[in-house]
N, C-alpha and C positions, 0 to 999 in steps of 0.2 A: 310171173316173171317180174324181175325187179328194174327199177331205171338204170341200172349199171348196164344191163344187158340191150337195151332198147339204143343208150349214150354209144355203146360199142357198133352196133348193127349198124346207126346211122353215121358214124367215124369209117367205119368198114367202107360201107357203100360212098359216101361224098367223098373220101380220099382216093377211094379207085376213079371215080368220075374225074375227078378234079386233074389227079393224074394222064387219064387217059384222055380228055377233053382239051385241057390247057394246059400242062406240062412235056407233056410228050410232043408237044409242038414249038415249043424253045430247043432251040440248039444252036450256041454260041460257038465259031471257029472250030466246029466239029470236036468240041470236045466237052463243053459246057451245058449239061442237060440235066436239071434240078427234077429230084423223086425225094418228094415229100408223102407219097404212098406209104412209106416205111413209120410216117408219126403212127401208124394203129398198132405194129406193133412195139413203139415206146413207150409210150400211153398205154399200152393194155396194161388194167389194174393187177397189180403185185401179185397178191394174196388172191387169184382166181386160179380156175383150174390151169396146169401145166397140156394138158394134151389138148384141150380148146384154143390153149396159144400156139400152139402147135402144130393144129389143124388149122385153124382161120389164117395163121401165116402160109402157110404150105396153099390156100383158096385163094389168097390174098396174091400170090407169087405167081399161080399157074393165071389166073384169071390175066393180069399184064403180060404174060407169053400170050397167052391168046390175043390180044390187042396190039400187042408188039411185034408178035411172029419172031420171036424173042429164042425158042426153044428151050426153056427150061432154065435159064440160065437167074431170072427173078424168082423163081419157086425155090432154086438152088440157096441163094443167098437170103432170102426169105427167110426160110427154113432154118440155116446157118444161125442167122441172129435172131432169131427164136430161141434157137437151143441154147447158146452162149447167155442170152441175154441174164440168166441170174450169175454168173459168174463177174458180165459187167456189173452190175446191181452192188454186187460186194467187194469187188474193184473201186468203185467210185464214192458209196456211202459206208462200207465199212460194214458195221453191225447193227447200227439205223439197220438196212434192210433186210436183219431177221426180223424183227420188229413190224415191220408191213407200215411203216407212218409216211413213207415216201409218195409227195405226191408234185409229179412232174410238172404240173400246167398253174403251179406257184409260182412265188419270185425265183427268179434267174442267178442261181448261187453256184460258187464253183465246183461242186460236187454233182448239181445238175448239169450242167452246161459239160462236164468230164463226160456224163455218161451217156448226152447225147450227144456229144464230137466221136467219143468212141466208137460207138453205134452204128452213126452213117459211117463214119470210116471201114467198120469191117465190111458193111455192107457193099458198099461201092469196089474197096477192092476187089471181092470174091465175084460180085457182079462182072468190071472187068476183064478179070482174069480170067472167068469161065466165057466170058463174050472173043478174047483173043485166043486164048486157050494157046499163046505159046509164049514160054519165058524168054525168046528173043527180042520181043516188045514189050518187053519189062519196064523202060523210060517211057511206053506213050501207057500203058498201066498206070502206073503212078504220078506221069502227070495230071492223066483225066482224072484218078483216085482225085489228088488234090484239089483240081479246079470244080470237078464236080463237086465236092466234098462242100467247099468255100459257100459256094451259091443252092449248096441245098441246106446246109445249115443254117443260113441266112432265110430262107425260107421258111424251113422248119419252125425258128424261134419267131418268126413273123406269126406264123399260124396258132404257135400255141398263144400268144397273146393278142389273137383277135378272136380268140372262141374262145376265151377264159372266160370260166364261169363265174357267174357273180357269186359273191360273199354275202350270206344272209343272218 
């Protein structure tokens, strides 16, 4: 087994903890609650298998309903930006990412920074829409989309640059 897979396993595991330990315990004016769980699947390497990103999101998703009492609704969106995610990939870098040389936890360029605003944004929507599950609350949807959005991105970019690996 190679350290790609070893760098995954422990991204897996300390984003769920992290999440589920000291994330999931902020919650600003009920509507402000940063999930930075979803960097594993940003961060999952390009050029790796498609059904492993697939599966470990779909593990990654149900494991936070379990801790949440959530009901499926993280496994949903999980899964969602899994599947999407090469579509962002060529949304945001183009044709860079048939290439495979994309690598997220570089310098913060606008092409990065597109494709993780992207990102958390469907996730979060699809997150609360499936948490309200009625288009009558379409304004507190996409407020929360937004506010949530704001402060997990914020987050997000905090993270990828305090576990950035060193250059050798």
């Amino acid at each position: 087994m190679n350290s790609a897979f070893f760098i995954n396993v422990f991204r897996f595991v300390g984003l769920l903890a992290a999440q589920i330990l000291i994330f999931n315990n902020i919650d600003f004016l009920g509507y402000v609650n940063p999930f930075p769980y979803i960097l594993f699947i940003i961060l999952f390497p390009v050029n790796s298998n498609k059904t492993a990103l697939l599966a470990s999101s779909f593990l990654l998703g149900i494991m936070m309903d379990m801790f949440s009492n959530s009901g499926g609704v993280h496994a949903t969106a999980c899964l969602v930006l899994a599947y999407i995610r090469p579509y962002i990939f060529k949304f945001s870098f183009g044709v860079s990412y048939e290439y495979q040389t994309i690598r997220l936890n570089d310098v913060l360029t606008p092409e990065r920074f597109s494709f993780i605003l992207i990102s958390v944004v469907i996730h979060h929507f699809i997150l609360f829409l499936l948490e309200v599950f009625q288009l009558s609350f379409l304004w507190d949807i996409l407020l929360r989309t937004i506010l949530t959005t704001t402060f997990s991105l914020i987050v997000c970019i905090s993270l990828i640059y305090i576990f950035k690996p060193s250059r050798r």
